[in-house]
N, C-alpha and C positions, 0 to 999 in steps of 0.2 A: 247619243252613243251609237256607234257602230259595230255590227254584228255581219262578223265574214264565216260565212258557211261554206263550209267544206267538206265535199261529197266522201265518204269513206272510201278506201280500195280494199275490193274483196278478194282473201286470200284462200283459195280451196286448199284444206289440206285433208288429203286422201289417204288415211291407215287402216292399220289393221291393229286390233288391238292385242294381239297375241305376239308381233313383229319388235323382233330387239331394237332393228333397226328405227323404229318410229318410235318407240321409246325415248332413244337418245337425245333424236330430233327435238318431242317435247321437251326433252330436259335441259337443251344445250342452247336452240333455236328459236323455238317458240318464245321464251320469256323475251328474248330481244325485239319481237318482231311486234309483241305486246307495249313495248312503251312508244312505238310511233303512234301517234296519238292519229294518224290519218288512214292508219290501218286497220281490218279488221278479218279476224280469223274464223273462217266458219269449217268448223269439223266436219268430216264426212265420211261414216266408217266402211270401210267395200265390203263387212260383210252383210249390210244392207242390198238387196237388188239394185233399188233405183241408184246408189251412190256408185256401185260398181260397172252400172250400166252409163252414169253419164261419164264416169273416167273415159269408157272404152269411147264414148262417142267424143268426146274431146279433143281424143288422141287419134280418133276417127277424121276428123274436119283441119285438122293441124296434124298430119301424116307423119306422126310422131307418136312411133310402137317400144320403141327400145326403151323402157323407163321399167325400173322396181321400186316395190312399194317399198317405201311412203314419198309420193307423190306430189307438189303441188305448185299448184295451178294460178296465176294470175295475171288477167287478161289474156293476152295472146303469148304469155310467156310459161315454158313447163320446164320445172324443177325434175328431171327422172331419177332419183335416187337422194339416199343418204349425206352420199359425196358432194353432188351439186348443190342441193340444198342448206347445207353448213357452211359448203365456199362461197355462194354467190345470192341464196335469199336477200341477206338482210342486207347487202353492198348492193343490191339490186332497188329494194325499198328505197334504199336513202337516195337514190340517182332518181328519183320521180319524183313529179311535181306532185306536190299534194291537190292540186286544182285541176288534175288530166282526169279525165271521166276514162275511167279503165273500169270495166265489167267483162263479168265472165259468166257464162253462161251456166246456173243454179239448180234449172228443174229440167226432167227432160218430158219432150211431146208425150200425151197420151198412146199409150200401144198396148193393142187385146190382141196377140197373138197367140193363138193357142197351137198346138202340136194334136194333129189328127190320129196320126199312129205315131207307134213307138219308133226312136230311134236313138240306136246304138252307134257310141264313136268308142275311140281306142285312144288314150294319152299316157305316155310318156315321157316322164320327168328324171330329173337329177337329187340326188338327197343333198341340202343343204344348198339349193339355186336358186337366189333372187328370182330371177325371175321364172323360175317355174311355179314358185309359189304366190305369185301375182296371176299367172295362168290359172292355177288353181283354187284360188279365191274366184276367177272371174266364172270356173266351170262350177265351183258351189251355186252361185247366183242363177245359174242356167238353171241346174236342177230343180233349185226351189220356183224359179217362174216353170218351167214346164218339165213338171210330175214322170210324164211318157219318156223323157230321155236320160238315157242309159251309159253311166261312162263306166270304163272299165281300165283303171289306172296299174300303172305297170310302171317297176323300177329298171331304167336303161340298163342297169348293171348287171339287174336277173335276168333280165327278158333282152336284151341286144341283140343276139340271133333271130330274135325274131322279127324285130324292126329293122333288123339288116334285109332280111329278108322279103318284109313289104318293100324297103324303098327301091330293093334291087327290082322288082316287076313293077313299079310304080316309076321308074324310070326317073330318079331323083338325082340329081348330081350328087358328084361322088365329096365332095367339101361338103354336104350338108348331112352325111352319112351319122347315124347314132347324135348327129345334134339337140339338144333339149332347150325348153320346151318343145315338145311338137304332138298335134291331135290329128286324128285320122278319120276320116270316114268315107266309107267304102275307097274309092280311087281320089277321094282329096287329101292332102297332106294342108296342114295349117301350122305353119312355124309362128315365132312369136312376132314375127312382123305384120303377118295375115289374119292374126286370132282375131279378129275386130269384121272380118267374114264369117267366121264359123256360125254364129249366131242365124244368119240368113240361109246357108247354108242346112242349116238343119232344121227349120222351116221347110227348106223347100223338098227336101227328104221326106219330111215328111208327108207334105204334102203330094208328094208322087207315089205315094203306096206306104213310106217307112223302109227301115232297113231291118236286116240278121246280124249276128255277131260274125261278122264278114272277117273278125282274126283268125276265127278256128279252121280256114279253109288253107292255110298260111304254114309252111314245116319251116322251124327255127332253122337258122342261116348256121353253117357247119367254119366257123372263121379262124382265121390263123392259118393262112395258104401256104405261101411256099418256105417262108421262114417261120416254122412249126415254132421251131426253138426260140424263138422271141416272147415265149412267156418264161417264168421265172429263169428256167435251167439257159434257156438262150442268151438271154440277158446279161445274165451272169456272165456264160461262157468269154461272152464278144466281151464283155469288161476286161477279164480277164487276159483275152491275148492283148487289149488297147492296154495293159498296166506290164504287160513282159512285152513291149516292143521294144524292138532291138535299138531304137533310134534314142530311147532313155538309157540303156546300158548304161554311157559314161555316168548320167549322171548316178545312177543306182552303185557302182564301182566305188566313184568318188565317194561318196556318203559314209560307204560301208568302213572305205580305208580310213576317213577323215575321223568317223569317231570313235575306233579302233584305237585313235593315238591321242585323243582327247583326252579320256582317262578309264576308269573302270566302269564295272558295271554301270552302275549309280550314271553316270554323267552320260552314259548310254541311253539309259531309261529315262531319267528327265528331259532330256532333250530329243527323245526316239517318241515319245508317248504326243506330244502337241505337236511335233511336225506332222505325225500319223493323222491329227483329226484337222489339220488347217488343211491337209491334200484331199482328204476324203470330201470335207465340207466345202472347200475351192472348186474343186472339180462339179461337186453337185451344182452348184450358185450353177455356175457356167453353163452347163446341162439347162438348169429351167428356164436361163435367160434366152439359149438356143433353142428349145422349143417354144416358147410364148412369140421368139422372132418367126420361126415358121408358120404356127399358127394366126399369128397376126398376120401375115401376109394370104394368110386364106381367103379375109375379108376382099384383099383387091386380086380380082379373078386371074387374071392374066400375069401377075405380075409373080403371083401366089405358086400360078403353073410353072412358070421358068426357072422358078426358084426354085420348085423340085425334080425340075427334068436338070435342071444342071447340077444338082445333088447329086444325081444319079448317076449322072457321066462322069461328075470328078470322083465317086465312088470306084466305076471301072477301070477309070486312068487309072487310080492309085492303086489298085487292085492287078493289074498288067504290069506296074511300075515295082509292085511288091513280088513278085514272079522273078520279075528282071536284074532285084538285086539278091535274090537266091541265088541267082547265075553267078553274077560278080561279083557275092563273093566268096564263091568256091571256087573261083578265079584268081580269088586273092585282089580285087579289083574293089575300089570306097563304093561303098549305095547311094543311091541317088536321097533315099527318103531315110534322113538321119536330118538331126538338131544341129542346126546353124552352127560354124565350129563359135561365133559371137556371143552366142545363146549359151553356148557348153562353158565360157569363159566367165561369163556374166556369173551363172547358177556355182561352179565354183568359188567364185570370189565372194558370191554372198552366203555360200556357205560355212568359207571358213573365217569371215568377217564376225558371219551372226554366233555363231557357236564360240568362237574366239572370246565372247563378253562374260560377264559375268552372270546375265539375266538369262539364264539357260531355257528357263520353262517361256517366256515371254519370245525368247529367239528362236527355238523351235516353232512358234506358231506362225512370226513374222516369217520367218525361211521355208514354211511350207506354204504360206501363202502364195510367194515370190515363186519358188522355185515350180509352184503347178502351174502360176501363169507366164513363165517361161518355157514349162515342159509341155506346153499346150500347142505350140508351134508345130510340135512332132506328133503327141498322141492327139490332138484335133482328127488328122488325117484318117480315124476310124471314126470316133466320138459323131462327128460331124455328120456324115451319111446316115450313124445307127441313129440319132436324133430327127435325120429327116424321115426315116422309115417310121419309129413312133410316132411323130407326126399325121403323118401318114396312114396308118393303117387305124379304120373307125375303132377297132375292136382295142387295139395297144393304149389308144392315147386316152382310156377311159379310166385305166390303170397308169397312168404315164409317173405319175409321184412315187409309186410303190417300183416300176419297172428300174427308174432312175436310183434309186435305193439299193437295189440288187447288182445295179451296172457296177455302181460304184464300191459296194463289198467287194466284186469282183477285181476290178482297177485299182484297188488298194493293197490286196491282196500280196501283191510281188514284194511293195515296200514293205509292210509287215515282217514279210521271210528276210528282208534286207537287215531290217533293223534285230530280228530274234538272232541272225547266224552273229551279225557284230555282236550280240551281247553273251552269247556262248563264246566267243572263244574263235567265230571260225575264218579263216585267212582269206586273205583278199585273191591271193591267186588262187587259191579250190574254186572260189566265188566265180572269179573271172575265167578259169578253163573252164567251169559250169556252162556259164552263158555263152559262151563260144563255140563249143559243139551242139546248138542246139539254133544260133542263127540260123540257118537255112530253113529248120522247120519250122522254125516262128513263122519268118516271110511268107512261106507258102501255106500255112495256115490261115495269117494275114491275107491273103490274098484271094484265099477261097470265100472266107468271110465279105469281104469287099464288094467282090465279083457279086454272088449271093443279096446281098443288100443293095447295090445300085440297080440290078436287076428288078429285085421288088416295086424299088420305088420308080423307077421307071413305068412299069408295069401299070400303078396306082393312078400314074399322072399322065398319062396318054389317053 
């Protein structure tokens, strides 16, 4: 008889027992990874010392920081998340030979380090952050090995004046502003890529005398600089002049007269009520797709910066270009920054296509979809900048969900009065001499705006 022995592969898996996210894992993951018969799963919970202490050295020696719990480890390969670990564990399993000696490293070295004096650090988190709550498992673990040190946890959202504040004299770049996780002690900052220092670090603190609660020497950072108005009431505001730009007129005109002659009330209301929430919802999508493009481009430095140094200038451009068609047209002379007359044909035709059917509630959704991403060509032209300033500024984009929220009350705002005058009764030409005596102060309102906002962001990125 022959007997073929074959070595097990040990699979670290690193939770937290409190974590939705490793819950799932056990329940989705684990049982798959339990019937390779050449596998074998050793739990490891971080809120043990040693098990929290050998992740951080793992990820220590394979310079791989960026991972939230639930974690795991095999061989020289790291699962960092949820995500990873449900798409690519068990396709990963099966691609190994059952006969490769894969080990991974189990116990860690003997260490009596102890803290001589006390030492105080400062950390700052996000509610509801992967990975601040793996930082914060790994600073529970700190506490319980040494007694003497002292954290003193603070919510970005309460306290960001003040972390603005440290990082502004701690000389931090300005992309890393209000970022979470991040720990402090005295003039070190410890992001989540570095936390795998802080350990030694406050050692050797202590070891040179200890430290004070070095935050309270610190006055909360006073933020929200030149454009004040960019919390709620600003927000609004700038939504508001991007949803009465002169450059959507036609299509707001058209709209009003189209279903004016469609029929009564009723046919107003059904088909007024779901255009209303596909432009409001259209427009938001757009919003967080454009900020997540900005902020992704944070990550590549350079490329992050041009992105919003040319933010800035096409902000001015069109802010000088918005000036210039106040001019012409109290000249009587076409604007430069109006909707493609292509665009203005298109949005027509699919509006009296879609309404034209019978499926009134379902065609007002489709024709608000369409027609925001066709009326994006023109109102972009503000949208766009106010997206790179939230971006931009630490203190905005912490609120950025909520800020985006209020833009778009505002940005809706016009259509709303579009659709209430059509369904009272009120004429397309009162409608239209309205908006026509009030073009030029759009513009230069637009334009003040603009100017204002590319100015910021400029400012920000230099």
């Amino acid at each position: 008889m022959i007997v073929f022995l074959i070595s097990l592969i040990k699979v670290l898996y690193f939770f937290d027992p409190h974590c939705p996210d490793c819950e799932a894992v056990k329940e989705s993951v684990l049982p798959q990874v339990e019937k390779l018969s050449y596998v074998k799963i050793v739990p490891l919970s971080v809120e043990k010392i040693e098990n929290m202490k050998l992740l951080m050295e793992i990820e220590d020696e394979h310079r791989d920081y960026d991972n939230a719990i639930p974690v795991v480890v095999v061989g020289d390969k790291i699962f960092g998340n949820r995500k990873e670990i449900e798409e690519g564990l068990v396709k990963y399993l099966k691609s190994l030979n059952p006969e490769q000696n894969i080990s991974a490293k189990t116990k860690l070295e003997k260490d009596t380090l102890k803290l001589e004096n006390p030492v105080y650090i400062l950390y700052f988190y996000s509610k509801g952050c992967l990975k601040c709550s793996k930082v914060d498992l790994y600073l529970n673990t700190l506490v319980k090995e040494f007694p003497a040190l002292h954290i003193k946890r603070m919510d970005v959202l309460e306290h960001a004046g003040l972390l603005l504040s440290i990082e502004k004299r701690l000389g931090i770049d300005k992309e890393k502003y209000l970022v979470t996780p991040v720990v402090i002690l005295d003039t070190l900052v410890f992001f989540q890529s570095d936390i795998h220092r802080l350990r030694e670090a406050i050692v050797q603190t202590s070891k040179g005398g200890g430290n004070l609660p070095f935050w309270q020497e610190y006055k909360e950072e006073k933020v929200y600089g030149l454009l004040k108005g960019m919390k709620a009431t600003g927000v609004f505001l700038a939504g508001l002049i991007d949803g009465i730009n002169p450059c959507a007129f036609a299509v707001l005109i058209f709209l009003m007269a189209f279903l004016s002659m469609r029929g009564g009330r009723r046919e107003i209301l059904w088909g007024g009520i779901p255009f209303i929430i596909a432009v409001y919802i259209t427009y938001l999508l757009i919003g967080m797709g454009l900020f997540s493009f900005f902020r992704g481009m944070e990550g590549v430095k350079n490329i992050g910066k041009a992105i919003y140094i040319l933010s800035g200038i096409f902000a001015l451009v069109l802010g000088i270009l918005s000036f210039r068609d106040a001019i012409l047209y109290r000249k009587g002379r076409d604007m430069a920054l109006q909707m493609p007359e292509r665009f203005k044909k298109l949005v027509k035709g699919t509006i009296r296509k879609g309404f034209g059917k019978g499926a009134i509630l379902f065609a007002g959704l489709l024709i608000g979809f369409l027609v925001t991403l066709f009326e994006f060509t023109c109102t972009g032209q503000v949208y766009f900048p106010v997206l790179a300033y939230l971006a931009k500024d630490p203190m905005v984009r912490l609120h950025v969900f909520k800020m985006l929220l209020i833009y778009n009350i505002g940005f809706i705002i016009p259509t709303v009065i579009v659709f209430s005058l059509a369904l009272f009764g009120f004429g397309q030409r009162e409608f239209n001499r309205f908006l026509i005596k009030r073009v030029v102060f759009i513009k230069v309102l637009t334009g003040v705006l603009l100017l204002a906002i590319g100015t910021t962001v400029l400012v920000y990125s230099i």
